[in-house]
C-alpha positions in Angstrom: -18.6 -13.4 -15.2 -19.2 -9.7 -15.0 -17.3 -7.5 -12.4 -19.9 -5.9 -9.6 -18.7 -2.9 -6.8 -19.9 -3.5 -3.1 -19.8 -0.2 -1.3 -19.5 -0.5 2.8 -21.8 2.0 4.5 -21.2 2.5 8.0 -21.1 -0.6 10.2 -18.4 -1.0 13.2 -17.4 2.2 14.8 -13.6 1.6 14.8 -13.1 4.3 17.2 -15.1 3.6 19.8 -14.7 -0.6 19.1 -12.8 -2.0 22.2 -9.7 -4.2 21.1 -11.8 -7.2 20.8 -14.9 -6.1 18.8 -12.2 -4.7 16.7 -10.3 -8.3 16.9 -13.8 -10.0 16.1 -14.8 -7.9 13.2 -11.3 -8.2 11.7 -11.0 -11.6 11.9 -14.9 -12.2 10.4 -13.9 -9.6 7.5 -10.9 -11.6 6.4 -12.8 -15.4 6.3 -15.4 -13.4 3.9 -12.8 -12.2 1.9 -10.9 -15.2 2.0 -13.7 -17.3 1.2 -14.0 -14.8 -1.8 -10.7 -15.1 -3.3 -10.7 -18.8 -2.8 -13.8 -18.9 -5.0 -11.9 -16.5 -7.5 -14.4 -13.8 -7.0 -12.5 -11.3 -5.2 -11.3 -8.7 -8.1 -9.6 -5.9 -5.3 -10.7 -3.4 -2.8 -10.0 -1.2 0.0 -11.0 0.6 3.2 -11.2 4.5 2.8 -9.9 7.5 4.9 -12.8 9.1 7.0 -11.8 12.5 5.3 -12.0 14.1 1.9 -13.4 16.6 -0.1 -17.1 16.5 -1.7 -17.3 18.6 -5.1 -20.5 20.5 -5.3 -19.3 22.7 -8.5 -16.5 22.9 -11.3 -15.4 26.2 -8.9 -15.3 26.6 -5.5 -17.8 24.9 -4.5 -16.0 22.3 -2.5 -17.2 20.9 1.4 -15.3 19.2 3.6 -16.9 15.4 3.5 -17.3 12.8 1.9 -21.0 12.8 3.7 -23.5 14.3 5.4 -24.6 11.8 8.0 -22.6 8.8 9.4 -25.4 6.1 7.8 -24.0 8.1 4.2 -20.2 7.2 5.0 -18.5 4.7 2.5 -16.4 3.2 4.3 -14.7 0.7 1.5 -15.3 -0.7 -1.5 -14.7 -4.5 -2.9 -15.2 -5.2 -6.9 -16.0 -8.9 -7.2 -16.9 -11.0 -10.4 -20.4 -12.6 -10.1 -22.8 -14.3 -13.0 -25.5 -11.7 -12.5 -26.7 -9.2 -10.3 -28.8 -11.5 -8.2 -25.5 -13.4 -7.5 -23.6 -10.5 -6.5 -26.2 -9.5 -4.1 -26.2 -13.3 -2.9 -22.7 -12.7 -2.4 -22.8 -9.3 -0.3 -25.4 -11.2 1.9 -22.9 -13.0 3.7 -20.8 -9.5 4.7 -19.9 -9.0 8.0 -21.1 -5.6 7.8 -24.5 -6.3 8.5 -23.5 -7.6 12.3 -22.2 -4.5 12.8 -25.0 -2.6 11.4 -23.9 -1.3 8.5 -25.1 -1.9 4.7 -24.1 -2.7 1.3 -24.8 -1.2 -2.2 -24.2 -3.2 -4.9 -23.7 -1.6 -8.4 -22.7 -2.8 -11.5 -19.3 -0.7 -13.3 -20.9 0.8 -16.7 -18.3 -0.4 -19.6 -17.8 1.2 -22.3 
């Protein structure tokens, strides 16, 4: 099994989300996770502050970001162990995010 990243791209807007999308979303999130680390795929991840700093140069060159339009905001991040690329992406298919509009990018880690 190889180790693949899913990156979260927009999806549910948690601050305009009344208490019971937010409820909903939260609840949907943890079955797919927990269906992930009952299947020992589920390697660790997180949700991300909304704020940061984007480096456009080894100087000043520094914006206030991470993005530059909401679709572009990562959101989170999961690293999950899957045979193959086509299996990882079989295994972002079932995300939650994609009710909520968002999107997923799957990558695989380069090791060295």
């Amino acid at each position: 099994m190889k180790e693949y990243l899913l990156l979260f791209r927009s999806g549910l807007d948690f601050k305009a989300a009344s208490p019971e999308q937010l409820q909903t979303a939260m609840m949907k999130w943890q079955k797919w996770l927990g269906d992930l680390e009952k299947e020992k795929k589920l390697v660790g991840g997180q949700r991300l502050m909304s704020g940061g700093k984007v480096l456009t140069s080894s100087k000043n060159g520094t914006i206030d970001g991470p993005f530059s339009e909401g679709k572009e905001v990562v959101g989170g991040y999961q690293l999950i162990k899957a045979a193959s690329l086509d299996d990882a992406v079989k295994t972002a298919r079932d995300c939650p995010i994609f009710e909520f509009g968002g999107s997923v990018e799957v990558r695989e880690p380069m090791v060295n």
